[in-house]
N, C-alpha and C positions, 0 to 999 in steps of 0.2 A: 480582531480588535483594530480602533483607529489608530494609525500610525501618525505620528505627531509632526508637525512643521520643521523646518529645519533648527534644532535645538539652540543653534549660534545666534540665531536672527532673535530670540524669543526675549533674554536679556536686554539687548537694546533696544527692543522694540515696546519693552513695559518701563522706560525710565520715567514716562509722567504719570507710576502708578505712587500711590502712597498707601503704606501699610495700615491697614484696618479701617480703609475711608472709603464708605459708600459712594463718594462724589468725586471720585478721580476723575479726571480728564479724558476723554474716550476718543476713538478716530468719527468718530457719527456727529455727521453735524447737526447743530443747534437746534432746537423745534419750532424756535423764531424764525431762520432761514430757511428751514425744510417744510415742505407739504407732507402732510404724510397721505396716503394712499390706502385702499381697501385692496389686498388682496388673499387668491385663495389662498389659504395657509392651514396649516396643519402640527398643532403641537401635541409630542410627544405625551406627557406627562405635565401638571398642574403642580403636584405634590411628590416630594422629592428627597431623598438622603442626601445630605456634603457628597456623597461620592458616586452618587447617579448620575447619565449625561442626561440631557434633555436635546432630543432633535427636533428639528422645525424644518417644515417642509412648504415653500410657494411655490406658486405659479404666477410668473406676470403676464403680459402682454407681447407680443412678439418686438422684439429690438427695432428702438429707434434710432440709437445711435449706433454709427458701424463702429468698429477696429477696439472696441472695450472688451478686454478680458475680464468677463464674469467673475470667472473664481476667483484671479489674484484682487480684485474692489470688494467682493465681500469675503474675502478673507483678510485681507488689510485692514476692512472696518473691524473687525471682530479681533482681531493679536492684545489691541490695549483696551483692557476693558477691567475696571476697579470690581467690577460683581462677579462676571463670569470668562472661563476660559474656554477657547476654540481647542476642539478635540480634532485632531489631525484635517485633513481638507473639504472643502467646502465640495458637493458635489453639483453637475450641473448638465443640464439635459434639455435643449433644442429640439424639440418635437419637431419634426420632418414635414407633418401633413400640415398641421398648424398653426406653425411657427412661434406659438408660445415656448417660453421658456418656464422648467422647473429649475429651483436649486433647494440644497438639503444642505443643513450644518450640524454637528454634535458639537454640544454644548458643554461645561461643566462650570457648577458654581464654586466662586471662592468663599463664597460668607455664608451664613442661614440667615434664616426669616425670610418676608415677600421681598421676592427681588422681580424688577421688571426686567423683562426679558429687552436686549439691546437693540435697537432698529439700525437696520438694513441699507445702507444708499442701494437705489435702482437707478444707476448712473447710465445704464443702457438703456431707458426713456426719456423723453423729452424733460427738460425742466430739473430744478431742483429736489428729489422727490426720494421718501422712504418710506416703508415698512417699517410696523412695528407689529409686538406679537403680544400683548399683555403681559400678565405677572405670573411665576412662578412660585412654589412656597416651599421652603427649602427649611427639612428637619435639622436638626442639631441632634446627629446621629448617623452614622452610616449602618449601610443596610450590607447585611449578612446572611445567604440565604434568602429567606424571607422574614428575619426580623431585624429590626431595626436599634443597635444598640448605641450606648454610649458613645463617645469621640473617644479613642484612643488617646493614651498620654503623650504620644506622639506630636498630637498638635501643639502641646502647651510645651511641650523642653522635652530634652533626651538625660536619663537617668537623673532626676533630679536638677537636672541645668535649665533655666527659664531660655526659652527664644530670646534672642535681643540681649543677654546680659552681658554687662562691662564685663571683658578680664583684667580691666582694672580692679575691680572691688572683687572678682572671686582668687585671684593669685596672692590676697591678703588674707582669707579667711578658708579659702573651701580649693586652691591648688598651688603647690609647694611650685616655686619658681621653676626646681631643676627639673618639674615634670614639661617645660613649656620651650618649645620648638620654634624659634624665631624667624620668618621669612620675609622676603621682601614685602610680598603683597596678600600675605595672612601669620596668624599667629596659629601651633596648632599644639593642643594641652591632651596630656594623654594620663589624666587623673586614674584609671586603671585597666589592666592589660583588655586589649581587645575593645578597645573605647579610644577615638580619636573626636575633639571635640577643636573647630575652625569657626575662628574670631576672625572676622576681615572688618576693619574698621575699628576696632576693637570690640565690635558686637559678635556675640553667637549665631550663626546664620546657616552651619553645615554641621551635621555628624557622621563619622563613621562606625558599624561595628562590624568586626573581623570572623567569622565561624567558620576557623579553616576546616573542621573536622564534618562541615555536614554538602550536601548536594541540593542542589535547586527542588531535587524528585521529594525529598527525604523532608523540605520545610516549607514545600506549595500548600499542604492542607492546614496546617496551621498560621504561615501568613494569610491564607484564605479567612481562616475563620475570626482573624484580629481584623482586617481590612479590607476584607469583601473580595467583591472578583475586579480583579485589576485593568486599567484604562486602557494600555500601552503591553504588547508582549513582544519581544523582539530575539531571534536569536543570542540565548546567554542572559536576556536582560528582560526582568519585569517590575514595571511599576505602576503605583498608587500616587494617585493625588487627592490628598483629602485636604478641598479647599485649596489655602497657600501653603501646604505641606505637600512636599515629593517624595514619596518613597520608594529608590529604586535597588532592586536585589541584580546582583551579578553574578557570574563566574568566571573561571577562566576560561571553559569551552573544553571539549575532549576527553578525557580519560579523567583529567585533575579536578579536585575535590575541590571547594570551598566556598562559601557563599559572604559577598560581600555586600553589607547595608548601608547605602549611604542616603541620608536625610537630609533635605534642603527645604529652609523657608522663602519661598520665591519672593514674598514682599518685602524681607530686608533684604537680600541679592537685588531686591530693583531699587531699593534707594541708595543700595551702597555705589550700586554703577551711575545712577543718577548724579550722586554726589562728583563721582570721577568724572565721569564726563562733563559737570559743568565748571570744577576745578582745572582741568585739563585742556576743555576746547572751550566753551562759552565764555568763563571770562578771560583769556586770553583774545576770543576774538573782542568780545566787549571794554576792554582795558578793565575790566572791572577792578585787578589788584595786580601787585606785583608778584612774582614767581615767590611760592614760597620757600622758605631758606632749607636746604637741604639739610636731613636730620644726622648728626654724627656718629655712623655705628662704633660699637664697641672697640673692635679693633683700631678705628680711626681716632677715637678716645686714649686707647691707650700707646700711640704712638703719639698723640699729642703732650700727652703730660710723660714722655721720656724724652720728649724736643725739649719740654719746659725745663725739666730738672737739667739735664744738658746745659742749654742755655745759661741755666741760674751757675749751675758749677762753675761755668766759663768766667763767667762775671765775677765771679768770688776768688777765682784766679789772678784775674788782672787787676783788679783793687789794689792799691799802693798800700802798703804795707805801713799802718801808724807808723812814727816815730814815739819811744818808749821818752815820756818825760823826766828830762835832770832832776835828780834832787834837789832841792834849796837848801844850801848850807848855811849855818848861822854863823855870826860874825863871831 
């Protein structure tokens, strides 16, 4: 299986994605400024499942320009991409006799329907100049075996919980406050045992589930047959992406039993960092606003209003004490 990019770099490197928008912002430049080129090329598959890769294979012309590192240009072009996602590293291959170059990428889509497959910079020849590869068609369905079923419920929310929901509006109706675990930089609601549900921003964006009592051997054929055969396997850890869903199953490794589920929607994790990063760095460097006011936690709350009553005591202390008014005697 392709083993994926460095996991760290993939978050900040999709902050100019936008969740469910066909026309995010990509590293490929513009069709206006680019030429595009004819080369041989080689696409894997036309017609496709959410959770199929699609590889594409050129050949250009032998390098015009020295000191370019192939992989890291088209692997750079391909990390922010609104349609589809790079499946671990780009390959690349300097024919000896030749001097043509091949390179080969695996591909995977975030959306369905026809999506055009993303062009290429050939920054190692002369000129401003890319590859493109036509369109893909991309079912609404993963493929299982050899048939193609439904999208799991997985994609839309975990046990009833939609993607994206305030836990403003479900800690009023659908999770009792004391079930909800407050932290710096998420919120995490454990509506019932072996269910961890992570609100960052105060949207839904992560889940956990817990099965301490099973082994990775023990639930491979069955996450098989809910989610096909998985992208990424790595000692201890496998995972599924269907689309902007990540499904990755863990353990602890060794003797010790349990298999831990955790589900992440990569397109609110990238606007949530989006949002950070541009609260954090951009308008700071842009004066855009002033810092904003630090939020009072509870404990700071309730040392505030034991200062206040303090205080008020104090003052109700030192107050001069009326004088009690004489009677008025009558003559």
């Amino acid at each position: 299986m392709s083993r994926p990019l460095s996991q760290g770099l993939v978050p900040l490197l999709m902050l100019g994605l936008c969740a469910g928008s066909g026309g995010a912002a990509t590293a490929t430049p513009s069709p206006e400024a680019t030429r595009i080129i004819t080369v041989n090329s080689h696409v894997s598959n036309r017609q496709i499942a959410l959770n199929q890769p699609v590889r594409i294979e050129f050949t250009t012309m032998p390098r015009q320009v020295a000191n370019i590192d192939i992989e890291t240009v088209v692997g750079n072009s391909l990390l922010v991409n609104s349609s589809w996602r790079l499946l671990g590293r780009p390959s690349v291959v300097e024919h000896e006799k030749t001097k043509t170059i091949t390179i080969g990428v695996a591909l995977l889509p975030r959306t369905v329907g026809s999506l055009a497959l993303p062009q290429i910079p050939v920054s190692w020849l002369q000129g401003d100049q890319a590859a493109e590869f036509g369109v893909v068609t991309v079912a609404n369905g993963v493929l299982v075996g050899s048939e193609t079923k439904d999208l799991p419920k997985e994609t839309a929310g975990v046990a009833g919980f939609p993607w994206g929901a305030h836990l403003a509006d479900l800690k009023t109706t659908r999770i009792a406050d004391n079930l909800i675990e407050y932290l710096a930089d998420r919120a995490i609601a454990r509506p019932q045992p072996g269910l961890e549900l992570i609100f960052r921003g105060g949207d839904l964006s992560e889940a956990v589930v817990a099965a301490p009592g099973l082994t990775i051997e023990q639930a491979r054929e069955s996450f098989f047959s809910r989610w096909g055969l998985p992208q990424i396997e790595e000692p201890n850890s496998i995972s599924w992406i269907l689309g902007w869903t990540r499904i990755t199953a863990t353990t602890p490794g060794g003797d010790a039993t349990g298999v831990k589920l955790t589900i992440a929607r990569e397109d609110i994790l990238a606007k949530q960092n989006q949002t950070a990063v541009k609260d954090t760095v951009f308008d700071v460097l842009d004066g855009a606003r002033t810092p904003p006011a630090q939020v009072e936690t509870e404990e700071q709350a309730k040392e505030r209003r034991k200062h206040e009553a303090e205080e008020f005591l104090k003052m109700q202390k030192q107050a001069p004490t009326p004088k009690a008014e004489e009677p008025v005697r009558k003559p």
